[in-house]
N, C-alpha and C positions, 0 to 999 in steps of 0.2 A: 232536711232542707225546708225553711220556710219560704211559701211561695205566694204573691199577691199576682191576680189579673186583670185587666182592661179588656172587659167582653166579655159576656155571656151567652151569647147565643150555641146553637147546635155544636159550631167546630169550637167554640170555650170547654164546651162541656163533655168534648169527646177530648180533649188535651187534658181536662182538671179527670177526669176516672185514671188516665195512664198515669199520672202525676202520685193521685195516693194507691194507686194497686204499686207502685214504687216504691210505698212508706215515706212520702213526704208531705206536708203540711201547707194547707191550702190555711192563710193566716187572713188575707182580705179578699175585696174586688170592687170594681167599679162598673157597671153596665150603664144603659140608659133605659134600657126596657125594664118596666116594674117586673111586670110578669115574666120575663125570665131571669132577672134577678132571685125572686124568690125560687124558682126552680135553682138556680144557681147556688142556691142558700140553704137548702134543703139536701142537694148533693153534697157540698163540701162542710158543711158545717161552719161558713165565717160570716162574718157578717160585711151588707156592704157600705162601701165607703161612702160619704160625701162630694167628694172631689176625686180624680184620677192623680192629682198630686199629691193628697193625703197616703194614698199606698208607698211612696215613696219617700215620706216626711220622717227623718229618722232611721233607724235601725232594726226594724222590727221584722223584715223582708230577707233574705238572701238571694228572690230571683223575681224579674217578671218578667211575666208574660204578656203578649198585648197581641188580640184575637179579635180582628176587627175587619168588618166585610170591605174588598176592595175600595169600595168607593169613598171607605174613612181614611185610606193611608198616605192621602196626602196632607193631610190637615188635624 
């Protein structure tokens, strides 16, 4: 399964290890923090997106994820 994410932080990056110890294929992402982006990038191997609508532009995806702290989910 290819999988693109919305969030990099701590709980991103405890969900993107179960993901590929599952054998499935972390394809994109989108964070706002540089810096853990690149931790984020360095775990799964993808590179990140420009936009959080670009991970979903297309057919390149099979699943996402969106791991984002309380206070982002309404907006």
């Amino acid at each position: 399964m290819r999988i693109v994410f919305i969030g990099t932080g701590a709980f991103a990056r405890s969900h993107a290890e179960s993901v590929l110890r599952l054998g499935h294929t972390i394809v994109g992402f989108w964070g706002s923090n540089p810096a853990r982006n690149a931790q984020f990038a360095e775990l799964t191997g993808a590179k990140p997106d420009h936009s959080p609508l670009d991970l979903v532009d297309g057919d390149r995806a099979d699943a996402l994820y969106i791991v984002v702290p309380p206070f982002a989910h309404d907006g």
